[in-house]
Structure formats: C-alpha cells, structure tokens
N, CA, C and O atoms as a printed pandas DataFrame, in Angstrom:
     atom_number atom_name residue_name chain_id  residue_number  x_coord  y_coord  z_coord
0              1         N          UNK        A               1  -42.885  137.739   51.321
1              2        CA          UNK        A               1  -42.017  138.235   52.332
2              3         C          UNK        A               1  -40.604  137.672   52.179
3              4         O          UNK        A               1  -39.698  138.432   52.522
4              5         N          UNK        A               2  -40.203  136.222   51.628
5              6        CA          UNK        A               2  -39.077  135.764   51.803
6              7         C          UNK        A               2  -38.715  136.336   50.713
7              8         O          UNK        A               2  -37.531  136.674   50.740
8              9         N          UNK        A               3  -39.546  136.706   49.272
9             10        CA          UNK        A               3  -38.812  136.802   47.963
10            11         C          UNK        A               3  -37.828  138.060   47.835
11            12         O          UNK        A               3  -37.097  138.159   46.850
12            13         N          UNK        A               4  -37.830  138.959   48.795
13            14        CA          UNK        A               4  -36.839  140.222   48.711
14            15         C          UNK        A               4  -35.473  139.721   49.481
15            16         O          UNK        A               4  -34.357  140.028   49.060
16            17         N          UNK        A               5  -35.665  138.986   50.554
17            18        CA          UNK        A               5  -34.756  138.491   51.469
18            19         C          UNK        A               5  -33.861  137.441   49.934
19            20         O          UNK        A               5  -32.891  138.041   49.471
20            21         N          UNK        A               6  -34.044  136.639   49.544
21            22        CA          UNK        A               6  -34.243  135.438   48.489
22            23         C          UNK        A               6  -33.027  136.124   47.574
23            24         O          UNK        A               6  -31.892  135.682   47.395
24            25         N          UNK        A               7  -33.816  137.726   46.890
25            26        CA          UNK        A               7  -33.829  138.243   46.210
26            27         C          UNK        A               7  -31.917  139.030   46.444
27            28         O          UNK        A               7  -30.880  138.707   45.864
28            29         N          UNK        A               8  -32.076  139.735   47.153
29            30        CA          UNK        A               8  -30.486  140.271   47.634
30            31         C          UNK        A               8  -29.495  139.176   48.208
31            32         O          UNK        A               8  -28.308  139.445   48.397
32            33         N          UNK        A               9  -29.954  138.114   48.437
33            34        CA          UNK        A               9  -28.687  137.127   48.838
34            35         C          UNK        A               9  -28.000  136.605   47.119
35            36         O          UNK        A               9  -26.844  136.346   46.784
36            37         N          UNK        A              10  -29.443  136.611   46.232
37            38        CA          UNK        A              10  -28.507  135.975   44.790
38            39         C          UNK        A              10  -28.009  136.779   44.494
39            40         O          UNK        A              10  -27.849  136.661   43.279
40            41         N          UNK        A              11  -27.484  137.876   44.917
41            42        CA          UNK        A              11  -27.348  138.882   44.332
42            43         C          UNK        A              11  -25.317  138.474   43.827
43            44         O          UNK        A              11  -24.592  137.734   44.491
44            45         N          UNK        A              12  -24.950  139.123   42.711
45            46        CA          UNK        A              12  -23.327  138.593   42.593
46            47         C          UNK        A              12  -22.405  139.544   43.662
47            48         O          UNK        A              12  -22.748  140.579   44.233
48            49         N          UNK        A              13  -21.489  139.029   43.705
49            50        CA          UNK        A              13  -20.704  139.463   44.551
50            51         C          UNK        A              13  -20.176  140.436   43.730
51            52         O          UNK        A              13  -20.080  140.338   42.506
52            53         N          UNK        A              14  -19.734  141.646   44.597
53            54        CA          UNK        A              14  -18.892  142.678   44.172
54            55         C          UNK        A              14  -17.553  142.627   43.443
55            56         O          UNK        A              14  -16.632  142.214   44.148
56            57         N          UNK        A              15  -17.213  142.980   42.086
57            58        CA          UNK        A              15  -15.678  142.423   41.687
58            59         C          UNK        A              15  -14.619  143.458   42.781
59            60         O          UNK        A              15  -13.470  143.049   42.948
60            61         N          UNK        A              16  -14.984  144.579   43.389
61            62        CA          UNK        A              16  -13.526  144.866   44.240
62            63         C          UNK        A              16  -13.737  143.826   45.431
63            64         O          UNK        A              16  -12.702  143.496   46.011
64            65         N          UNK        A              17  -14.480  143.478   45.707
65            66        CA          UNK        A              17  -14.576  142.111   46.940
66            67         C          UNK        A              17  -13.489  141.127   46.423
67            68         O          UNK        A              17  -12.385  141.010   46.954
68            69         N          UNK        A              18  -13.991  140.300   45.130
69            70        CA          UNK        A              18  -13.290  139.506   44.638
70            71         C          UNK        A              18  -11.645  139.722   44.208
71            72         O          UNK        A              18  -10.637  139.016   44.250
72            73         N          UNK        A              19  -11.903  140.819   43.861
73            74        CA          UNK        A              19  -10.112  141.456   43.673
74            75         C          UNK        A              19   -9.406  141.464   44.948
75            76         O          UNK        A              19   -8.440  140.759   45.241
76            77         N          UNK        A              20   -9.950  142.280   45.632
77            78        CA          UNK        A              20   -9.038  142.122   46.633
78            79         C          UNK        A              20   -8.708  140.592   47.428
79            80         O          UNK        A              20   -7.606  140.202   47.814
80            81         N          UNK        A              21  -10.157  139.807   47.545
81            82        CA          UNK        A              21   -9.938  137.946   47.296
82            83         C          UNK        A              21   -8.837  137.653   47.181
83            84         O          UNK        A              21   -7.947  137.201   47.900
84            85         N          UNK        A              22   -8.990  138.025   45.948
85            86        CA          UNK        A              22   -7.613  137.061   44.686
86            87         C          UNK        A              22   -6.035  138.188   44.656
87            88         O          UNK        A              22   -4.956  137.846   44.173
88            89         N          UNK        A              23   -6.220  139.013   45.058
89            90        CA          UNK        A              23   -4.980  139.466   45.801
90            91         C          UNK        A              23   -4.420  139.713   46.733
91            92         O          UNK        A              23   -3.285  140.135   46.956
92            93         N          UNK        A              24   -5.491  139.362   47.504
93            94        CA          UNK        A              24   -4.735  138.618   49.308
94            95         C          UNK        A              24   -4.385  136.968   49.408
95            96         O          UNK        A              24   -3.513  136.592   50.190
96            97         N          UNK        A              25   -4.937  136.253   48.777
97            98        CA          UNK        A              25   -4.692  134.649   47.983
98            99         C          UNK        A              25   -3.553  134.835   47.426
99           100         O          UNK        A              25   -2.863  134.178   48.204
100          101         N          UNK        A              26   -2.711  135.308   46.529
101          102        CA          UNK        A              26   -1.944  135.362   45.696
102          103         C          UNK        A              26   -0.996  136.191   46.171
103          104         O          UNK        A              26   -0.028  136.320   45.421
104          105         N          UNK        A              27   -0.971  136.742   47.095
105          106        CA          UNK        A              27    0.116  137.545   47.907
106          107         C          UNK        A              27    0.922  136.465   49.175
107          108         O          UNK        A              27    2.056  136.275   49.615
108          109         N          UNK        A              28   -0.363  135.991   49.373
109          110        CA          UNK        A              28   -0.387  134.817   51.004
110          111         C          UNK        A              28    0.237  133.775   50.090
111          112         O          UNK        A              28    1.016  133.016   50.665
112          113         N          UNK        A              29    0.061  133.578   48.788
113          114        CA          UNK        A              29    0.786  132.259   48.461
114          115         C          UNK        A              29    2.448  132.593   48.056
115          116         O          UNK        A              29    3.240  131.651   48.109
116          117         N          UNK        A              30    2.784  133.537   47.780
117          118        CA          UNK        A              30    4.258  134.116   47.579
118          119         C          UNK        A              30    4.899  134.064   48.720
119          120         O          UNK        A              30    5.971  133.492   48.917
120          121         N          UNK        A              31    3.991  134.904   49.809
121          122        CA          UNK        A              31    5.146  134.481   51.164
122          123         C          UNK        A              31    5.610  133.766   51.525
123          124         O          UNK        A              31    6.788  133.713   51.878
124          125         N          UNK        A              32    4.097  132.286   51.566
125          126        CA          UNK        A              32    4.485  130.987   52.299
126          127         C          UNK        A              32    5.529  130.305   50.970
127          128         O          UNK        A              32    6.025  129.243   51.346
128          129         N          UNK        A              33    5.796  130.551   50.059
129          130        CA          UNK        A              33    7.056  130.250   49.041
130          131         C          UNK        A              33    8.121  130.482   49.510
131          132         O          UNK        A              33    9.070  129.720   49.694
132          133         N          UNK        A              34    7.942  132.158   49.847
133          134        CA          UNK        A              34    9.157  132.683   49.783
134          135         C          UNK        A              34    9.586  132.055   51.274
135          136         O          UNK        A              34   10.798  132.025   51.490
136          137         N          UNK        A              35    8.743  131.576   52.268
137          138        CA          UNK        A              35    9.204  131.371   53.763
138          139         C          UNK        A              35    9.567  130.089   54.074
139          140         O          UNK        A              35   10.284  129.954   55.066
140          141         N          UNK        A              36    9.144  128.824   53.274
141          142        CA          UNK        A              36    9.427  128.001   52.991
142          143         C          UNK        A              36   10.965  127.838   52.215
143          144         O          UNK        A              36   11.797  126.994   52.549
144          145         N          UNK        A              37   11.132  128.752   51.201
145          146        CA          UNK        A              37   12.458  128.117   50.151
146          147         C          UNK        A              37   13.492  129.128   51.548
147          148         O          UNK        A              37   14.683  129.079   51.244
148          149         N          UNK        A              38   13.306  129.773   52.601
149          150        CA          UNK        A              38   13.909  130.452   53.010
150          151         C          UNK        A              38   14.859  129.451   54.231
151          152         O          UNK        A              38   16.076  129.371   54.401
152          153         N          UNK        A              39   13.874  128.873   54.838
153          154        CA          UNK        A              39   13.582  127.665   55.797
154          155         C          UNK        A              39   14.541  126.570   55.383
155          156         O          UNK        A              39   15.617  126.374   55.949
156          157         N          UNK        A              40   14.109  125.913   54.423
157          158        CA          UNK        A              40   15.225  125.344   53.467
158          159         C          UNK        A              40   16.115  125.367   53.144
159          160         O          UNK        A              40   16.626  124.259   52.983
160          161         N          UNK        A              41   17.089  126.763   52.760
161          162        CA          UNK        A              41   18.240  126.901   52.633
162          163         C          UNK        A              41   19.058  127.430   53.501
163          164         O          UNK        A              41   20.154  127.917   53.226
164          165         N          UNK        A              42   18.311  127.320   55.125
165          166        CA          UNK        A              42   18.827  127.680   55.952
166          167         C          UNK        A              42   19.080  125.951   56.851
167          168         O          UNK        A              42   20.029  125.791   57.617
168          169         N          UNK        A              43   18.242  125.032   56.611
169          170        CA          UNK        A              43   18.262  123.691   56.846
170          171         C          UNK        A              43   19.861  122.709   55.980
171          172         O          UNK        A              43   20.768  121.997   56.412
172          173         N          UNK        A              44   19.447  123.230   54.619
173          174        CA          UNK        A              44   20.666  123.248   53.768
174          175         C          UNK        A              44   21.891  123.846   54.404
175          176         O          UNK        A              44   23.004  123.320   54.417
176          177         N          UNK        A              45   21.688  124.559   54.728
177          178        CA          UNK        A              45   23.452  125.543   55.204
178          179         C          UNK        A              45   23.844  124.424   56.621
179          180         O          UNK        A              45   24.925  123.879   56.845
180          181         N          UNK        A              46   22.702  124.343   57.336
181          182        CA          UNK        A              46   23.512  123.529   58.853
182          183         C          UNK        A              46   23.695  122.251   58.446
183          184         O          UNK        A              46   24.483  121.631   59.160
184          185         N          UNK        A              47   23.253  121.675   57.581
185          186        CA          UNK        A              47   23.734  120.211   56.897
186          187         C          UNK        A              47   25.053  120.306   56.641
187          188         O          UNK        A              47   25.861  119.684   57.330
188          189         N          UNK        A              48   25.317  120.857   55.927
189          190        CA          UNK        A              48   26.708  121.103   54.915
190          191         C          UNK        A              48   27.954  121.477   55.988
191          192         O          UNK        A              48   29.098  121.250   55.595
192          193         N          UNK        A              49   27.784  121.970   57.155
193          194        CA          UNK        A              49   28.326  121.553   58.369
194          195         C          UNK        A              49   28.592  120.396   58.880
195          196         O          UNK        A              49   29.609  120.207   59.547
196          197         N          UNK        A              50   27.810  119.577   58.660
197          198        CA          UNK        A              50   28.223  118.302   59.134
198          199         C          UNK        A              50   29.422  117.704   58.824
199          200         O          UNK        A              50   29.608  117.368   57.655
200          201         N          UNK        A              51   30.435  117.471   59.813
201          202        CA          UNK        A              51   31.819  117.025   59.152
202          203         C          UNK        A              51   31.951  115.527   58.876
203          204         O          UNK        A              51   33.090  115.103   59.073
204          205         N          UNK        A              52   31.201  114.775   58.533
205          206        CA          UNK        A              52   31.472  113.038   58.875
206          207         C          UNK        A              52   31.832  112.714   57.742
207          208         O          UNK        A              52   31.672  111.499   57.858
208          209         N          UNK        A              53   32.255  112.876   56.566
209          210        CA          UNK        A              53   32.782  112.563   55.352
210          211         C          UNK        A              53   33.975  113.136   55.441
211          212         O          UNK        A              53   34.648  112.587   54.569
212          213         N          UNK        A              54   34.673  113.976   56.029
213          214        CA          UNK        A              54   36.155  114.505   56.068
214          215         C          UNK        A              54   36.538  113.455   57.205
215          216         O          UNK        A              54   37.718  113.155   57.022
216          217         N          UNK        A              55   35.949  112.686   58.450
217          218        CA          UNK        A              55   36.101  111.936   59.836
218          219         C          UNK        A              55   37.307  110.599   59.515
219          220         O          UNK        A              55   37.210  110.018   58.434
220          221         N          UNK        A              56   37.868  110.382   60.018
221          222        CA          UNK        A              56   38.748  109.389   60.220
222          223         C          UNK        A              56   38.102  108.296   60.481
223          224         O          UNK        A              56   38.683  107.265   60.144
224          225         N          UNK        A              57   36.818  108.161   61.104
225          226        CA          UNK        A              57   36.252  107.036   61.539
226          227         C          UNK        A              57   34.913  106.832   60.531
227          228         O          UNK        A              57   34.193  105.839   60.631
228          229         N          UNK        A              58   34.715  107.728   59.708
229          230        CA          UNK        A              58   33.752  107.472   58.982
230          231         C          UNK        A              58   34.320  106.372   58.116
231          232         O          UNK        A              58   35.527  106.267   57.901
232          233         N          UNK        A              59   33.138  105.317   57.483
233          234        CA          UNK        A              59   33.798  104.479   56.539
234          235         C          UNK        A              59   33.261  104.633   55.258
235          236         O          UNK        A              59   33.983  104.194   54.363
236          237         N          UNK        A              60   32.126  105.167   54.889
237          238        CA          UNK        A              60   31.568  105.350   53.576
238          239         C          UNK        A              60   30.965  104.705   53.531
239          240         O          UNK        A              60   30.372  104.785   52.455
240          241         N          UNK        A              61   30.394  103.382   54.519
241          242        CA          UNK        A              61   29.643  101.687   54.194
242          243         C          UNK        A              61   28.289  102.187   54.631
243          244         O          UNK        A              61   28.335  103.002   55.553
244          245         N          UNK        A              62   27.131  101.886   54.185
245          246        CA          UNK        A              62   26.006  102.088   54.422
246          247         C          UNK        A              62   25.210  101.646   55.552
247          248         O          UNK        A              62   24.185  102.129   56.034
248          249         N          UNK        A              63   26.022  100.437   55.936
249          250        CA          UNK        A              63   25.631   99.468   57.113
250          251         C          UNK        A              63   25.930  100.248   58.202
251          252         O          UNK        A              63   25.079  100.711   58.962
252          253         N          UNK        A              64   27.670  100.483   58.346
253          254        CA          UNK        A              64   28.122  101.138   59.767
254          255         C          UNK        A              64   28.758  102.801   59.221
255          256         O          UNK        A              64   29.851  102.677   58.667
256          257         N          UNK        A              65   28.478  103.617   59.261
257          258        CA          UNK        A              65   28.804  105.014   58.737
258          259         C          UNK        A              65   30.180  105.084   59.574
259          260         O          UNK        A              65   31.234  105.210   58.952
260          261         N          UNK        A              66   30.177  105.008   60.872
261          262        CA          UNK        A              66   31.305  105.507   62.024
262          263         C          UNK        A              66   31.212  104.173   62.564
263          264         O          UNK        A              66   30.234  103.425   62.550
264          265         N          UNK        A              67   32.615  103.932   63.147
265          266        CA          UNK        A              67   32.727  102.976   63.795
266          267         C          UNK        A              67   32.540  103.696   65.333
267          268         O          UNK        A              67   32.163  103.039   66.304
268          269         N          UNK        A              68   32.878  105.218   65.404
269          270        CA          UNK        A              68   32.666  105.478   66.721
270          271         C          UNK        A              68   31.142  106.108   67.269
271          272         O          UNK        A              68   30.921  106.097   68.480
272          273         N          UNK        A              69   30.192  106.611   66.386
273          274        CA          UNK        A              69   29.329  107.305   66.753
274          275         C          UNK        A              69   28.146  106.668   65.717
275          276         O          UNK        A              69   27.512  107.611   65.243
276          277         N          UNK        A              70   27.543  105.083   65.108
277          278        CA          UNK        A              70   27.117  105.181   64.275
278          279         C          UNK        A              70   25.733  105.640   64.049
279          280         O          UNK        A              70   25.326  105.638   62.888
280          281         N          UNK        A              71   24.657  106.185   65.363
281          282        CA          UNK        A              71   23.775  106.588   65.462
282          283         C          UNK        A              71   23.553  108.204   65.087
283          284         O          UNK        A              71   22.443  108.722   64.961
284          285         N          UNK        A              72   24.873  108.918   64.929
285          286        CA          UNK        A              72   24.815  110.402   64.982
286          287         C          UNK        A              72   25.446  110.563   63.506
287          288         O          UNK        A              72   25.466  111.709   63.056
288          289         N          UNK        A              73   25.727  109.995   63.075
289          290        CA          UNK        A              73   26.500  109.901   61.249
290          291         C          UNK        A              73   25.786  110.436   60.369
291          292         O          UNK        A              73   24.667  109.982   60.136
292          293         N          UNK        A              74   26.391  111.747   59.553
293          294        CA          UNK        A              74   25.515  112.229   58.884
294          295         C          UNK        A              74   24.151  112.973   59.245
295          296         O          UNK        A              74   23.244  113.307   58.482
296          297         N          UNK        A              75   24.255  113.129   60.551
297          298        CA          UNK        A              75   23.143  113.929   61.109
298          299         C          UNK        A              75   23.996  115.147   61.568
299          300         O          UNK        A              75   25.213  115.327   61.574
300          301         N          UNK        A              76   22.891  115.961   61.970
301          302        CA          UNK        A              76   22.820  117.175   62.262
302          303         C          UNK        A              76   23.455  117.326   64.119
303          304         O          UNK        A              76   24.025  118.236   64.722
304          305         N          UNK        A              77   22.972  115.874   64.537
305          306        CA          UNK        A              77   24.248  116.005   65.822
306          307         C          UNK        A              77   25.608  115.285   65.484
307          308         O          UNK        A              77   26.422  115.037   66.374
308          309         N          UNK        A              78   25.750  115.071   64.622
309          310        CA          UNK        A              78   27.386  115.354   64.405
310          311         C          UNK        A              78   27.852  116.379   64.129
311          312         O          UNK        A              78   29.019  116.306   64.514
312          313         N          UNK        A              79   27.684  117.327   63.691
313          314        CA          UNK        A              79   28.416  118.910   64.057
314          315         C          UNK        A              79   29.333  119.280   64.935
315          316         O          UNK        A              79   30.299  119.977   64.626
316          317         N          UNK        A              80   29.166  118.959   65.788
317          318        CA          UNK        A              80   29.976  119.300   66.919
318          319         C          UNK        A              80   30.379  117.746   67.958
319          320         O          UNK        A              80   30.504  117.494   69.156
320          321         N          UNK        A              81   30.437  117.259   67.114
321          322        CA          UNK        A              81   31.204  115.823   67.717
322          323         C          UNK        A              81   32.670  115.647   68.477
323          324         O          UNK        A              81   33.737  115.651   67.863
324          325         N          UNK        A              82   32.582  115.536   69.516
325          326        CA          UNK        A              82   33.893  115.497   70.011
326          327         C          UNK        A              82   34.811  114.298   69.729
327          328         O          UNK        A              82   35.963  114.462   70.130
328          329         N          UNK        A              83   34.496  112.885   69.001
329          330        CA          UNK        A              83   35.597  112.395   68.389
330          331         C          UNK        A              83   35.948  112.545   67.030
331          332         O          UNK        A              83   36.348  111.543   66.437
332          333         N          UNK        A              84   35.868  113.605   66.442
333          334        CA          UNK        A              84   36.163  113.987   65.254
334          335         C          UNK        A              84   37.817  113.876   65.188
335          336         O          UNK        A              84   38.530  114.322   66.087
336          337         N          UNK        A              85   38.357  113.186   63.941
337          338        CA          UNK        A              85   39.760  113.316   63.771
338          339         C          UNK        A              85   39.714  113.623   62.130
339          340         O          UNK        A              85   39.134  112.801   61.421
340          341         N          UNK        A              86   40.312  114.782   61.534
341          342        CA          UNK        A              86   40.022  114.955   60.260
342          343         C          UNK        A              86   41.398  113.786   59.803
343          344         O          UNK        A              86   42.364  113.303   60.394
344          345         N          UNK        A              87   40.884  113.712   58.597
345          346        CA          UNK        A              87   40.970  112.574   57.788
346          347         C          UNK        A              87   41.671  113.509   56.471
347          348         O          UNK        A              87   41.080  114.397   55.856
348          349         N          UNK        A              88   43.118  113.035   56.230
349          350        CA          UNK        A              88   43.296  113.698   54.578
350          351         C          UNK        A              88   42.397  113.410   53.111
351          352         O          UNK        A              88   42.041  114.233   52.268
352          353         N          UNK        A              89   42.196  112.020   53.151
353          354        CA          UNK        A              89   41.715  111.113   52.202
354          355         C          UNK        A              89   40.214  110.690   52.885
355          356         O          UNK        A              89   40.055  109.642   53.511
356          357         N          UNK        A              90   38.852  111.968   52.589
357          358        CA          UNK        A              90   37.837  111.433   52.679
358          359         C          UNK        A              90   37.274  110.300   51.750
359          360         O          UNK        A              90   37.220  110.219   50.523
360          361         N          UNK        A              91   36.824  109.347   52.879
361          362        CA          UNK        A              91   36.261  108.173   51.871
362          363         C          UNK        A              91   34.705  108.237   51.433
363          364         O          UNK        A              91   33.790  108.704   52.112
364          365         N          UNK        A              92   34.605  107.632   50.077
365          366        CA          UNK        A              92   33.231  108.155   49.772
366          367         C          UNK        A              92   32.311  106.546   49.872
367          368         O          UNK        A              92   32.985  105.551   50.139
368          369         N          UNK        A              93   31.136  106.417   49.697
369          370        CA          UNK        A              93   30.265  105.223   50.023
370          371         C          UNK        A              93   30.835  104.358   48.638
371          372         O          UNK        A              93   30.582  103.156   48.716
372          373         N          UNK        A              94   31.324  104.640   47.795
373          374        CA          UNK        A              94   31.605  103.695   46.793
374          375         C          UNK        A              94   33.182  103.264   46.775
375          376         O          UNK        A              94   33.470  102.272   46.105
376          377         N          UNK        A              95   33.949  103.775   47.292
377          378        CA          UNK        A              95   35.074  103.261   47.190
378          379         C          UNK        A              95   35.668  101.963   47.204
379          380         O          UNK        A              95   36.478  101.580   46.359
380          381         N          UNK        A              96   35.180  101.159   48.357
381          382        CA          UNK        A              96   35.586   99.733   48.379
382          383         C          UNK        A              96   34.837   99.043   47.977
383          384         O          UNK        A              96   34.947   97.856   48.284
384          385         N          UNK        A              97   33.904   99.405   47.243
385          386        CA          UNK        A              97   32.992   98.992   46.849
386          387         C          UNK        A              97   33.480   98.299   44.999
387          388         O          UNK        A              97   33.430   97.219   44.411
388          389         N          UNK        A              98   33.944   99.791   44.687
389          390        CA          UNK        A              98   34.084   99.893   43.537
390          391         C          UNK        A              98   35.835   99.175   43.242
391          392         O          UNK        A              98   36.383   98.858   42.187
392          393         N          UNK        A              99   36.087   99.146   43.984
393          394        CA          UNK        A              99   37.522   98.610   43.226
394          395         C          UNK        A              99   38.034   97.500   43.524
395          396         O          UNK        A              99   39.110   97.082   43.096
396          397         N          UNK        A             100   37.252   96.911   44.329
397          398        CA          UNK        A             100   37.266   95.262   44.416
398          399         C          UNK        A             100   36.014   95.008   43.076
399          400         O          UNK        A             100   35.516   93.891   43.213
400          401         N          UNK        A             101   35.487   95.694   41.989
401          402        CA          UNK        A             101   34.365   95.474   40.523
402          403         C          UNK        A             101   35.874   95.284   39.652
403          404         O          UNK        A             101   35.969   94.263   38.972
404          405         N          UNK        A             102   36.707   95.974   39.664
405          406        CA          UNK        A             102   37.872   96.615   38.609
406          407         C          UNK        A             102   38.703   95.854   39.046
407          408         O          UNK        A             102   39.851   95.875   38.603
C-alpha cells in the first residue's frame, strides 16, 4: 500500500518546474542588484551635498572637524547647516599636517 504512495513522491521533478525555478531566482537576483546599486547612488548624491569641506570652520583635523558643529561634520545633517560660512581656500585633512613634514 505505501509502495505506490513511496513510488510517485521519488518521482523527478518536472524540468519546466525547474526552469521556471531558476528563472524567477535569477530575475529576483537582478532586481535586488539593480535596487540596491540604485539606493546607493542615490545615498551617494545626498552625501556630495554636504558642504563641510568648502566651511570656514571646518579644520581638516580628525580630532575636531568644526570648531562650531563638531558632532554634525561630514554628516548628512550638515546639509543644511545654518553656520555655514563658505571658505575660498578649502582645507583638506592633510594640510597642516603635511607641511610642518617639509
């Protein structure tokens, strides 16, 4: 009685079963790519907004970034910072660094 039951479960799986499997797998993995690198260069774009390297108060030092805001430096709430003073001569993290070496 069990050996027919037994019998159709070993049975192999259908290859359009498996095709369609492996091309709903392989479709689902392109999106989450494509939705991910999408995500990303939209994370990328509001970074690059950030003005604290053009800032007057930025210093380039790793210790204190801003003397006025040093918790928001280089983040994503500095964007819209209201003590922003642009700066002609952005300073970069190596500057005083480097020419007190030379």
């Amino acid at each position: 009685m069990a050996y027919p039951i037994l019998l159709q479960a070993s049975q192999p799986i259908p290859a359009g079963i498996l095709m369609i499997c492996a091309w709903t797998l392989l479709i689902a993995s392109v999106w989450r790519f494509w939705s991910t690198c999408k995500a990303g260069m939209k994370q990328l774009r509001q970074l690059h907004n950030v003005p604290c390297h053009r800032c007057l108060y930025f210093t380039g030092n790793y210790h204190l970034k801003c003397t006025v805001h040093p918790h928001k430096a280089l983040t994503e709430l500095a964007i819209d910072c209201r003590d922003f003073k642009s700066s002609t001569f952005p300073v970069s993290a190596c500057s005083t660094s480097c020419r007190k070496s030379r």
